[in-house]
N, C-alpha and C positions, 0 to 999 in steps of 0.2 A: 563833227556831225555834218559839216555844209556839204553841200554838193549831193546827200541824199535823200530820200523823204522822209518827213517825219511819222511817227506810228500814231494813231489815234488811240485811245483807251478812256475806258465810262467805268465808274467807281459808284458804286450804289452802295448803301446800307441803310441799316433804319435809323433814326431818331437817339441819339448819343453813342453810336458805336464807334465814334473818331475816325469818320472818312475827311473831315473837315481838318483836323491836324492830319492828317496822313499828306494829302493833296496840299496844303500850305507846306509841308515839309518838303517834299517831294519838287516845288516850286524854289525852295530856298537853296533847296543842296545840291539838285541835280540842273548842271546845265541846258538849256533848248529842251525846256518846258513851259507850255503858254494854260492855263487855268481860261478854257473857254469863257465868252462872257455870252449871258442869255440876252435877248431882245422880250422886252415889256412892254405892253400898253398903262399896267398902273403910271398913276406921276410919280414923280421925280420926288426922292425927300430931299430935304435941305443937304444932308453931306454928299448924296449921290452925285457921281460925276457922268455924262453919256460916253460909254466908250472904256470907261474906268469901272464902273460897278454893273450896268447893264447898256443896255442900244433902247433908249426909250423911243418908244411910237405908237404913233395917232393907232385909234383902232381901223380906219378904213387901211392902210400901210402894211397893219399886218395881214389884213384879211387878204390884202392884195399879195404879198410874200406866200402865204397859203396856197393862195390859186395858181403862183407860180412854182409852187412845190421847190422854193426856196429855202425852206426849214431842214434841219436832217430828224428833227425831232420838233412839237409843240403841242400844248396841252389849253386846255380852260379853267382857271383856278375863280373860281365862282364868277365874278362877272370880267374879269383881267384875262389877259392870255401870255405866255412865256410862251419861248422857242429859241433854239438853237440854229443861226443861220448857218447854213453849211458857204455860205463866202468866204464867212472869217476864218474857219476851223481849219477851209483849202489852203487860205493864203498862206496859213501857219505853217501846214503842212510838207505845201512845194517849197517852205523857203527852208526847211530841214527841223521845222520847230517837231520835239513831238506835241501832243494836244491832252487834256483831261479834261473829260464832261464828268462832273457832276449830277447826276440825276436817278431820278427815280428807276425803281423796275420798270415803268412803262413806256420812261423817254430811255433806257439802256437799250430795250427791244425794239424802239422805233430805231434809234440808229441803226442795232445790228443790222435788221429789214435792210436799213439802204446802204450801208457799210461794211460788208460779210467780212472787212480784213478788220474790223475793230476789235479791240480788246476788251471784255468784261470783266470786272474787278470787283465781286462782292465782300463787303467789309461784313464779316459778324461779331457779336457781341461773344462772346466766350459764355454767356448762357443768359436767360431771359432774366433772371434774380439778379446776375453782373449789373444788366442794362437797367433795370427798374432801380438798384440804386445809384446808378450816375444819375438818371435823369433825375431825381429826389434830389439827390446832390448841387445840382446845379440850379435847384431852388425857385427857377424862374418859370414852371408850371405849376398849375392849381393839381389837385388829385384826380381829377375828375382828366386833366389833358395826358398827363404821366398814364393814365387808364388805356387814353386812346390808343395813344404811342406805343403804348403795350403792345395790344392788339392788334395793330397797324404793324409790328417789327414781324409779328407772329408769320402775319401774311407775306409779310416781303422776304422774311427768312426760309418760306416756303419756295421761294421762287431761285433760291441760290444755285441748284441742279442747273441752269439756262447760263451762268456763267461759266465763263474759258478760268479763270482763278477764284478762288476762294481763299481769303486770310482773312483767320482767326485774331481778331485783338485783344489778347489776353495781358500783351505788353506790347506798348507802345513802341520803343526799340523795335523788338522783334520783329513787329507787322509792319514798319517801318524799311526793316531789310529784307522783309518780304516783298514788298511792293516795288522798291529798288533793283532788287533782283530780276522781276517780270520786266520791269521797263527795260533794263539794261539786259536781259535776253533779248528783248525785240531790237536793241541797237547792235547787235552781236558781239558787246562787248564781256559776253559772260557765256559758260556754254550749257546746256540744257543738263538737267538733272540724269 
């Protein structure tokens, strides 16, 4: 892949539909793939590394990023702020990496806005009953957050019409070589359906 640029792509889905093993897999198996990292004002936990888990920073730092419209994406999670700097994402880029953001519907459309060659990749649940019991499953919400999440997929799955792909995770495999297969169409290692 050297010598060419790398393809950017945003993976969104709700609240346990496996965009997180998809994008870890995708990392593991496929060559000159970079897993963006966000920039944070929260602190730092104890295992966090700067650069390895996030790019932590003073809150005047990011506001200052902000006004230089440094972000490709950035949001405010209650009093904290996350963003995606688009230095890192280039660097990756020009050096032939491709790139995967992570995020929400509303940082996938920020990027799109400033990146009209990126990729959208929505992960859905194979039905709302599927997803209600993974997240039961995985036991580490109350009833009352499994509700939220619900209703929060409801809306996000509303919005999957604004992506370039949509897969289905009914089987991890399968969505798997779905997702492989879009990447490796944008490296033109594979040819279009």
């Amino acid at each position: 892949m050297m010598g060419s640029r790398g393809h950017l792509f945003v993976l969104s889905a709700p609240s346990g539909a496996g965009k997180s093993t998809l994008i870890d897999r995708a990392c593991r198996e496929l060559p000159d793939i970079w897993h963006s990292i966000s920039a944070t004002t929260r602190p730092r936990r104890d295992y966090e590394e700067d650069g390895i888990h996030y790019f932590f920073l003073e809150k005047p730092d990011f506001e200052e990023m902000i006004a230089r419209n440094e972000f490709l994406e950035w949001a405010r999670v209650f009093e904290e702020c996350y963003g995606t700097p688009a230095e890192a994402v280039d660097a990756h880029l020009a050096g032939g990496d491709d790139v995967i953001m992570d995020l929400d519907v509303q940082g996938a459309l920020q990027v799109k806005r400033k990146r009209a060659e990126a990729s959208l990749v929505f992960v859905m649940p194979p039905s709302l009953d599927e997803l209600a019991k993974r997240l039961e499953y995985r036991a580490s919400e109350t009833g009352e957050d499994v509700r939220f999440r619900l209703s929060r997929a409801e809306e996000e799955m509303a919005q999957n019409h604004r992506y370039d792909h949509v897969i289905i995770n009914d089987d991890l495999d399968a969505a798997f070589c779905e997702l492989k297969k879009i990447i490796l169409l944008h490296r033109g290692e594979v040819d279009s359906p």
